[in-house]
N, C-alpha and C positions, 0 to 999 in steps of 0.2 A: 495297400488297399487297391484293391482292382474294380473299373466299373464295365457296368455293362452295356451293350450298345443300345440300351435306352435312355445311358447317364445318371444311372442310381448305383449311390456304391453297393459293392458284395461284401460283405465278411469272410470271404473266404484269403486265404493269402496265401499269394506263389511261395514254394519254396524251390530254389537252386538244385536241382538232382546230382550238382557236380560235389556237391559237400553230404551228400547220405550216400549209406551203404547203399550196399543191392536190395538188400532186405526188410531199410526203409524204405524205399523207392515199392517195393513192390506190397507192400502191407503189410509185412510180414513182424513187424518189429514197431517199437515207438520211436518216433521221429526226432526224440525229445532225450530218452533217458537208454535205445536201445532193445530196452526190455522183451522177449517174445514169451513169455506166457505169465498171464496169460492173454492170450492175442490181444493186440488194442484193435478198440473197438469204435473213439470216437474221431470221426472226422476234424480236422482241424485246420486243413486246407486242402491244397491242391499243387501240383506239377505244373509246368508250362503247356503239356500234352494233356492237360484237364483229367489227369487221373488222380484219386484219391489220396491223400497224404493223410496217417492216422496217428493216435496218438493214448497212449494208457491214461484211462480216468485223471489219476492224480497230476498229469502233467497238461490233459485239456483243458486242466480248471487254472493252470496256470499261464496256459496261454491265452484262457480268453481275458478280453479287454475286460478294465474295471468297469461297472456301470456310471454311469453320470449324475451325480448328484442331483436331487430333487430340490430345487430352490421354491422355498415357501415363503410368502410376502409376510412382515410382521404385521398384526391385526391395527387397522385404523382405532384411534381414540375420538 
């Protein structure tokens, strides 16, 4: 988790450029499974040089975090 200089976290998350291809590194491919067509499309992070890191549909929805459960009070008697 990265914040920003106001100290609210970002959702976005560094990925290491030393472990992707060229091809992730440059958009070109999923960050995730490889895949190049066709192009991925969804962001799902970012580079230490604040460039885009993408990723094909089916692997952005696996990278995003699970939601948080909605806690509901049981009703008073």
């Amino acid at each position: 988790m990265n914040w920003s200089p106001t100290g609210t976290a970002r959702d976005m998350v560094t990925f290491d450029p030393d472990d992707l291809s060229s091809a992730q590194r440059e958009g070109e491919a999923c960050v995730v499974c490889h895949k190049r067509w066709p192009r991925p499309r969804v962001r799902v992070g970012r580079l230490p040089d604040h460039s885009a890191v993408l990723a094909c549909g089916d692997c952005a929805e696996a990278l995003a975090p699970a939601p948080l459960a909605t806690v509901v009070a049981f009703p008073a008697r």
